[in-house]
Phi, psi and omega in degrees: 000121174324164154297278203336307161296332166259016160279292171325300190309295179286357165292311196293347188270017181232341191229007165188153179274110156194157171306118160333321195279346153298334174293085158333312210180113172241137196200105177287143166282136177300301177331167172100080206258007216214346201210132135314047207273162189190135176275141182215121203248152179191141175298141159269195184277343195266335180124009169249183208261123164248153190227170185200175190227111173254090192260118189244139172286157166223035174238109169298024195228160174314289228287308186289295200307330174307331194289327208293301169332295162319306139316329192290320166303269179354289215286310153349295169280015184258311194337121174106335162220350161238023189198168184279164180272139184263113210269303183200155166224128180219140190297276189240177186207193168278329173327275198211154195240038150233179173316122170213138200230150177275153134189183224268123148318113181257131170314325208281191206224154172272148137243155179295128198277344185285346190245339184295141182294160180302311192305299191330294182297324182288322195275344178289342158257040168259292163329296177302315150292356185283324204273329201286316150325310179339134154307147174225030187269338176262016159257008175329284179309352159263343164219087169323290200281093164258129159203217210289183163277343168303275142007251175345299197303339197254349156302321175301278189317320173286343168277348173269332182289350198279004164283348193290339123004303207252040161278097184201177163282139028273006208282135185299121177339321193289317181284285143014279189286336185290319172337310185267356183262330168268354144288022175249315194312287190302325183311314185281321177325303180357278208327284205296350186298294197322324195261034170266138194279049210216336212239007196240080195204137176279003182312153184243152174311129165276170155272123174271179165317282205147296186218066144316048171280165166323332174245012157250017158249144174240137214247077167289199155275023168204165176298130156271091169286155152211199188032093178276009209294290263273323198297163198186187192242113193202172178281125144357271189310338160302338190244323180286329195265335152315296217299307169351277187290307154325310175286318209068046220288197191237178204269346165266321188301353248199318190261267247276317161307325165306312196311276192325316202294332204267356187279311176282331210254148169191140335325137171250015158319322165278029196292294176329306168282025181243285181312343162307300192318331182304298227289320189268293179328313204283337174303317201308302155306347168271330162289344182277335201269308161300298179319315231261283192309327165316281185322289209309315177296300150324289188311285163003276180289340169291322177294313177309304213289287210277029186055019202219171182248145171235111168324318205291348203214056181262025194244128169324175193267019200235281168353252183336305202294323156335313196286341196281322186317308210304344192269335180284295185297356163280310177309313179306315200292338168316306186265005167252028176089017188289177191268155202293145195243019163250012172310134202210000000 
């Protein structure tokens, strides 16, 4: 049995009892770098083409379907307003015996946010306080270490260092220093973060995204994220100083997204200290952001070296690496006069 045919199959078997030959038109997204994603054009019941999206792992392991599992939880409580509604999920199937999940085809399209009108970025943090607002009490259990944000912040900093391995040769040398020079850079913040009374707060951890980059929001009327695998119980600030530093937002584009996160976010009695809090995040995440697109590169090149493929790294080594310069000249732009992330 074909991709193609068990991609038919298993939509009509997750979201209506029907023959595959109602299913028009199956066609995979360039995207995806962890997933198989497909658009499914399908007759409906009145006689018109409705469409829907069937995203396949291309990770075989225990490990991935919990993560798979999980998401599928996120997206349940998000689902209808910040993410597509989620039709079905299964760790394996007849189909296919890794995690695959149905859910609603959202129309709109990604773009660069850096480019976006002021109303946009407000209604995009208006969406992000929203998620940020949420109760997390039936989400514990899936993500067991929750404490302060201080905690978190120092949690954080050992996953990115623990990426720093794969600072190595052949990785061009020129990168190399900038990498290690903006870890001492962050390394030194460390000290002062601990004594910010901003990060010394009884706030309890939220749900973030995860990864609000440019290709998980698709911009319908209003922003939709998707593709939650990323998503977790983290600091605020952590996720408003990604969307920053990834986008690059500008110094109004920075206020008319505050306007949306404040409007929307509840409780807001911590606002002030999540925007102090930005101010520390944000280099952080451009270097954790670079560390993450290194590995990517590393599995790449390793993969190259022993002739085989790596599902995790299937883009040439020239990618990632374009990504890791552009996430270093973000960083820099921090300490040259880029705009300031405590605009409120």
């Amino acid at each position: 049995m074909d991709i193609d045919h068990r991609v038919r199959s298993y939509a009509c078997d997750a979201v209506f009892d029907c023959s595959p030959d109602r299913i028009t038109a199956v066609s995979r997204f360039e995207s995806g770098e962890r997933h198989a994603v497909y658009k499914v054009s399908y007759l409906d019941p009145v006689g018109g083409t409705s469409d829907l999206v069937v995203r396949i792992s291309t990770v075989d392991d225990a490990r991935g379907c919990a993560q798979a599992e999980r998401e599928a939880t996120v997206l349940k409580k998000v689902q209808g307003f910040a993410a597509p509604l989620l039709y079905d999920f299964r760790c394996d199937s007849r189909w296919f015996a890794v995690p695959t999940m149905c859910m609603q085809f959202v129309p709109g399209q990604p773009r660069e946010l850096v480019a976006a009108a002021a109303k946009d970025v407000e209604r995009l943090g208006s969406v992000i306080g929203w998620v940020h607002g949420l109760a997390t009490d039936d989400l514990v259990e899936w993500f067991p270490q929750t404490g302060s944000t201080a905690a978190y912040r120092d949690d954080r900093w050992e996953e990115i260092v623990r990426k720093l391995p794969s600072v190595r040769d052949p990785l061009p040398a020129p990168v190399q220093r900038r990498l290690k020079r903006a870890l001492l850079v962050v390394n030194r913040s460390l000290e002062s973060a601990q004594r910010r009374g901003s990060f010394r707060t009884d706030e309890r951890l939220v749900l973030l995204h995860g990864d609000p980059g440019a290709g998980n929001i698709l911009w319908d009327r209003k922003p939709v994220l998707i593709d939650w695998e990323y998503a977790r119980l983290g600091d605020p600030a952590d996720e408003v100083a990604y969307i920053f530093g990834q986008h690059g937002l500008t110094a109004p584009q920075r206020k008319a997204f505050w306007r949306g996160y404040r409007r929307s976010r509840n409780p807001q009695q911590h606002l002030q200290d999540v925007v102090d809090r930005v101010g520390w995040w944000e280099p952080v995440t451009l270097l954790g952001s670079a560390l993450w697109w290194v590995e990517r590169w590393s599995r790449r090149d390793d993969a190259d070296a022993a002739g085989r493929v790596d599902p995790s790294a299937p883009r040439a080594c020239s990618y990632y690496l374009d990504r890791v310069i552009h996430r270093l000249d973000r960083f820099d732009e921090l300490f040259t006069g880029a705009p300031g992330a405590k605009v409120l």
